[in-house]
C-alpha positions in Angstrom: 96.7 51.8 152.8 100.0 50.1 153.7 103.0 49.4 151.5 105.7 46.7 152.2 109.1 47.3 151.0 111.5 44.7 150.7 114.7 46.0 151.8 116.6 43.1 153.5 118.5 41.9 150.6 122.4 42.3 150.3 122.9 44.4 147.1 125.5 41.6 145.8 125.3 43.0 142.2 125.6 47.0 143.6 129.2 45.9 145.4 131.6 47.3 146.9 129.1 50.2 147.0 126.8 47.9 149.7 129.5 46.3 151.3 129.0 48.2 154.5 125.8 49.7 153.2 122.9 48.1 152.9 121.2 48.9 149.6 118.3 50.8 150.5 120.7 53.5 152.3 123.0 54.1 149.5 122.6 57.9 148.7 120.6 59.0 145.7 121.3 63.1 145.1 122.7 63.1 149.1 119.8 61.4 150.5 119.3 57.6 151.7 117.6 55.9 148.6 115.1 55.1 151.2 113.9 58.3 152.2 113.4 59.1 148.2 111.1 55.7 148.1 109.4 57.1 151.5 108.8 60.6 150.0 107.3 59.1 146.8 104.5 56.8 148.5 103.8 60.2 151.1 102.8 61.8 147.2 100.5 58.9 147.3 99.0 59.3 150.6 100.7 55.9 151.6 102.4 57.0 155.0 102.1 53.5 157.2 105.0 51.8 156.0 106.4 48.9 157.5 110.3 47.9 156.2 110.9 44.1 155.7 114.4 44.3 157.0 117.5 41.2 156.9 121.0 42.4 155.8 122.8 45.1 157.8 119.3 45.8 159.8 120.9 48.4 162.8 121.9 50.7 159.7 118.1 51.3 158.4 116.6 51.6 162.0 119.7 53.5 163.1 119.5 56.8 160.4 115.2 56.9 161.0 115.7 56.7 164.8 118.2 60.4 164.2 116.2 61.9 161.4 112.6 61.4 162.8 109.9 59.3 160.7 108.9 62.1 158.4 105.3 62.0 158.6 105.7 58.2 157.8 104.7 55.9 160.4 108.1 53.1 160.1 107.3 49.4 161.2 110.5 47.5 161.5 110.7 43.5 160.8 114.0 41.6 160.5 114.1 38.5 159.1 116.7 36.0 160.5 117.7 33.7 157.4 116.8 35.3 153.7 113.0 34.4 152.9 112.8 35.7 149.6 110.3 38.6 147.9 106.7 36.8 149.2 108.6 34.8 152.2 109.3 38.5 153.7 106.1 39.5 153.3 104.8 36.3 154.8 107.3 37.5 157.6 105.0 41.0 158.2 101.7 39.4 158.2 101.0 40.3 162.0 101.5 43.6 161.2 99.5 44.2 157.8 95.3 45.7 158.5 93.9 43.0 156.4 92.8 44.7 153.2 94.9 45.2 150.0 98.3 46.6 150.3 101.6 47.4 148.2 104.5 45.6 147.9 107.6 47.3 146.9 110.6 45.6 145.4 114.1 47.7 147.3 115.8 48.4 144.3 113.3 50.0 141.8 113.0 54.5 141.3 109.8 54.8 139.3 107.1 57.6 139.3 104.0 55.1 138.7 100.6 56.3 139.4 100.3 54.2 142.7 96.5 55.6 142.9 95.4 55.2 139.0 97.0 51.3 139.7 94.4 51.0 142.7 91.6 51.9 141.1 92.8 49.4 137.9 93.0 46.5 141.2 89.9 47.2 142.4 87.7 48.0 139.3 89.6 44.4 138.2 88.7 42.4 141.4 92.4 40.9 141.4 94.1 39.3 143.4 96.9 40.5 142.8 98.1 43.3 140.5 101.6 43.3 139.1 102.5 46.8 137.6 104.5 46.6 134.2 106.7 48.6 132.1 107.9 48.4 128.7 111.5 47.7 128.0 114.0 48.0 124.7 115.4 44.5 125.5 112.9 41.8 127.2 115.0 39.1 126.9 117.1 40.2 129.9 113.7 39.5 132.0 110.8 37.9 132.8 108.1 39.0 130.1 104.3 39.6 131.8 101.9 38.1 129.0 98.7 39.8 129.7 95.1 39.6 127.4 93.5 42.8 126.2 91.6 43.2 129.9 95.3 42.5 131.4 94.4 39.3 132.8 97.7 37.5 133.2 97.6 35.0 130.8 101.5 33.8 131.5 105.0 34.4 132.8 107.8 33.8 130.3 111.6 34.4 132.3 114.5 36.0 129.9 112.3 34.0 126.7 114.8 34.4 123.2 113.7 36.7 120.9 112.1 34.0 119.1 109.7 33.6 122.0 109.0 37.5 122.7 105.5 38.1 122.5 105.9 41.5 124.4 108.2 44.0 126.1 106.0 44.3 129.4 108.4 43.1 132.8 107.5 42.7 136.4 108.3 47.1 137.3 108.3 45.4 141.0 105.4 47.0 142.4 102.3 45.0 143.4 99.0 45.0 145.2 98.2 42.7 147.2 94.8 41.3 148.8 95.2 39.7 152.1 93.6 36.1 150.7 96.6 35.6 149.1 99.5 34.9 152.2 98.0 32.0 152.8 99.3 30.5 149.9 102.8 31.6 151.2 104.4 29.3 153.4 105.9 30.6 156.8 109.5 31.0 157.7 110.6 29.5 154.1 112.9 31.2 151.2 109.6 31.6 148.6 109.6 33.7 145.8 106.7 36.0 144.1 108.3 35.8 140.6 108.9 31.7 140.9 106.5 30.7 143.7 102.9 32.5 144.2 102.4 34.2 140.9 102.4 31.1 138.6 101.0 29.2 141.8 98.0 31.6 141.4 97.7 31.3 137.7 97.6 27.7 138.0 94.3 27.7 141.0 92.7 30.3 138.2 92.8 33.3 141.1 92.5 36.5 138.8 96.3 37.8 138.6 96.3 41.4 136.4 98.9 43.5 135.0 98.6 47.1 135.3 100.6 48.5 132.0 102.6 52.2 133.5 104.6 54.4 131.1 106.3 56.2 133.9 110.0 56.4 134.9 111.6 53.3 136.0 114.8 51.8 136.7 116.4 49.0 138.7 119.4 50.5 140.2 120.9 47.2 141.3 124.1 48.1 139.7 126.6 50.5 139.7 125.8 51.1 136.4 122.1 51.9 136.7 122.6 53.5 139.7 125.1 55.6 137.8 122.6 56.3 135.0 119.8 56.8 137.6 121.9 59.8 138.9 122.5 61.4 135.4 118.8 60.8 134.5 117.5 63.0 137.8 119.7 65.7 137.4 118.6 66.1 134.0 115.3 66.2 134.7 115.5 68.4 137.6 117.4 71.0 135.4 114.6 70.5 132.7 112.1 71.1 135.6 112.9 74.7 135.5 116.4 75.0 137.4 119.0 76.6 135.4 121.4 74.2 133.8 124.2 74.9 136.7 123.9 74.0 139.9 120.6 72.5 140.5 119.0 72.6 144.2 121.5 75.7 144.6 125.2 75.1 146.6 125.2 73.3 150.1 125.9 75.6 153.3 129.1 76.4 154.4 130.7 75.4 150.8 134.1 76.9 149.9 134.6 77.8 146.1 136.8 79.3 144.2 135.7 81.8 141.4 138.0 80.0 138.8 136.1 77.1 138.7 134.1 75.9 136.3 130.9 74.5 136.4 128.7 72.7 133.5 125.5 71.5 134.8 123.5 69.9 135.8 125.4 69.6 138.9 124.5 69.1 142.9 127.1 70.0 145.5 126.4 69.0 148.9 127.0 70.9 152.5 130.7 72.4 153.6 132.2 71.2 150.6 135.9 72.7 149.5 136.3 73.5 145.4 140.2 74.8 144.4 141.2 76.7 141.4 140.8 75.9 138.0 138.3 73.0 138.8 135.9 71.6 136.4 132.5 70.2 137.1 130.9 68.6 134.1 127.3 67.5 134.7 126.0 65.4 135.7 127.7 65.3 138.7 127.2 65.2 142.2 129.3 65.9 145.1 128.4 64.7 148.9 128.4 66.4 151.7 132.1 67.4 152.9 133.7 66.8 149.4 137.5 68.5 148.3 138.2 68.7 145.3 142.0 69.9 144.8 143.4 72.6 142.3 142.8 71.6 138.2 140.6 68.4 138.7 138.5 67.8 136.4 134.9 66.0 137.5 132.6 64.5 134.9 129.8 62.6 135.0 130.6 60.9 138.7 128.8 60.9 141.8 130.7 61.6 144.7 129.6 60.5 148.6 129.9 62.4 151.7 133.7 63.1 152.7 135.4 62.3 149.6 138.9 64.0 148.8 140.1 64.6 145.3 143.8 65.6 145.3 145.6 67.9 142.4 145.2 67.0 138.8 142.9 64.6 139.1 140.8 63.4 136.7 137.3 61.6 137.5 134.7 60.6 135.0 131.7 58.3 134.9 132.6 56.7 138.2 131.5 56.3 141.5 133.5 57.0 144.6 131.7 56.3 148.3 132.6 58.0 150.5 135.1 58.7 152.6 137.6 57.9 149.7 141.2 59.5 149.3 142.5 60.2 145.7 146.3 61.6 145.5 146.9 64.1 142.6 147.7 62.8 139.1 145.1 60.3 139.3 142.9 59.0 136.5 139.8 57.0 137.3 137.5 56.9 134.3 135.3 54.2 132.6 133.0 53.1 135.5 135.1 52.7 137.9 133.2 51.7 141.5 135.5 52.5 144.7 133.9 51.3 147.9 134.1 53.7 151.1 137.6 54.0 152.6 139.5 53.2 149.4 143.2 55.4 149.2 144.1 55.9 146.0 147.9 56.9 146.0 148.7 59.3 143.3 149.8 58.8 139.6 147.3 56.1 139.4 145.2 55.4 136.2 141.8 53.1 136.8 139.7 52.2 133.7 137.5 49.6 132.8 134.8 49.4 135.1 137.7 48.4 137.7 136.0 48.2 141.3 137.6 48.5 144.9 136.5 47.3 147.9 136.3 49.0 150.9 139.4 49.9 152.8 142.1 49.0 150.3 144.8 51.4 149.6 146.7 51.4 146.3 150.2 52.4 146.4 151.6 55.4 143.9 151.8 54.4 140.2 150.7 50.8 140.5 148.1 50.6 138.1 148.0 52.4 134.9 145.4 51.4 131.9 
């Protein structure tokens, strides 16, 4: 089978993280969110993948071109205005086999069982199949009303809790058969969620929801994409690593024996670790990360190249890379600081503050 994965979008709400990034290269445990999203539908036996491309286009194509294809054959198609979820796909229909395929929304981590939702599809005879997942709070969505065969019977968006009649959302997977594009017009913005779904309802074509309890998260913003982090690590320390360093110490890494380490944690390649450090999980650190004498790290996800001066203090924040942070500093409270950023030292950042890419902050000007 093929999958389509929608990855042309501009990742507005992940900023200044995707200012220079497009969203489906922003690292995810040191690797290109992408490649994790590759590596899942390879589980799956889905290896022809074709990548429905529009906002920073050269990065995507770029990083596959260096790294090889993985055992994934990569189909590239840029779109030249935004065409929304089922306008993009509209967008690859020369290249699609004509038989059902997957759609992938670009901002969703889930561990569905892609191959238990394809025998659902088919046993069904859908048209198309919308994978669901429960959630605590359904009126920050669009609810999926589905009868006890999960028929679809309607779509309710962000309905009050007056009108919830269930917790089951749009998980942003689908299956597609072919029939369907030619309800989609070409080379117009068109939506699945506004556009083709009710359209379908409406001609009576048979539109099922396939109920998952697996992971999932949308990790549109800094902080899911935060929370996505802590949730992996734990999981990959509950998978039988030890509760230190999971996935073991990048090569070439320089650390001191006085630091301290409380996991889970993953530290990338050649990275530099001073005295009296503390590392409490979950954390990450990119590839080429410093991390000056008596920092303390907790809870934040560094990217490649970051440097941490003396003193510093860093919790439950985000730091892309390439970032400079003088000693003395405190950034804590979800603080977002794009790649570039200079952080000059006695500094204190709380509040969720974010900087954007390139900005340098001069010694002691903000302080919470």
């Amino acid at each position: 089978m093929q999958a389509v994965i929608l990855v042309g979008g501009e990742g507005t709400r992940l900023r200044p993280l995707t200012v220079n990034t497009p969203k489906s290269m922003v690292p995810i445990l040191n690797q290109p969110y992408l490649e994790h999203n590759l590596d899942y539908l390879k589980k799956h036996g889905i290896k022809d993948v074709i990548l429905a491309l529009g906002y920073l286009p050269h990065r995507i194509k770029t990083y596959f071109d260096s790294v090889g294809e993985q055992d994934s054959h990569l189909t590239y198609v840029v779109e030249s205005t935004p065409l929304g979820t089922a306008g993009a796909v509209k967008n690859v229909e020369p290249h699609l086999h004509g038989e059902a395929f997957y759609v992938f929304n670009g901002d969703i981590v889930t561990d569905i069982d892609l191959r238990d939702m394809y025998t659902f599809h088919k046993r069904e005879k859908a048209s198309v199949t919308i994978a669901l997942t429960a959630v605590e709070n359904p009126t920050a969505f669009g609810v999926v009303e589905t009868d006890n065969n999960g028929r679809v019977r309607r779509f309710v968006e962000k309905p009050g809790w007056d009108e919830v009649t269930t917790n089951m959302i749009n998980a942003g997977v689908y299956i597609v058969e072919p029939e369907v594009l030619k309800l989609i017009p070409s080379q117009t913005f068109y939506m699945f969620e506004q556009g083709l779904f009710p359209l379908l309802l409406k001609q009576g074509e048979k539109v099922c929801g396939y109920p998952s309890t697996g992971y999932w998260i949308d990790m549109g913003t800094p902080e899911k994409y935060l929370k996505l982090h802590h949730d992996l690590l734990h999981k990959m320390a509950r998978d039988g690593r030890d509760g230190g360093v999971v996935g073991g110490i990048g090569e070439g890494c320089s650390i001191h024996p006085s630091v301290q380490i409380t996991g889970p944690v993953l530290i990338g390649k050649n990275c530099k670790i001073g005295p009296r450090v503390r590392i409490i999980g979950p954390v990450v650190l990119g590839d080429g990360c410093q991390v000056a004498e008596g920092s303390v790290i907790e809870g934040a996800v560094l990217w490649e190249g970051v440097h941490v001066g003396a003193e510093v203090n860093l919790k439950d924040s985000i730091l892309a890379a390439n970032c400079r942070v003088a000693g003395h500093c405190w950034i804590v409270g979800g603080c977002v600081l794009g790649d570039g950023v200079e952080i000059g030292e006695g500094n204190r950042l709380g509040q969720a503050i974010r900087v954007w890419p390139g900005k340098k902050l001069e010694p002691g000007t903000l302080s919470f």
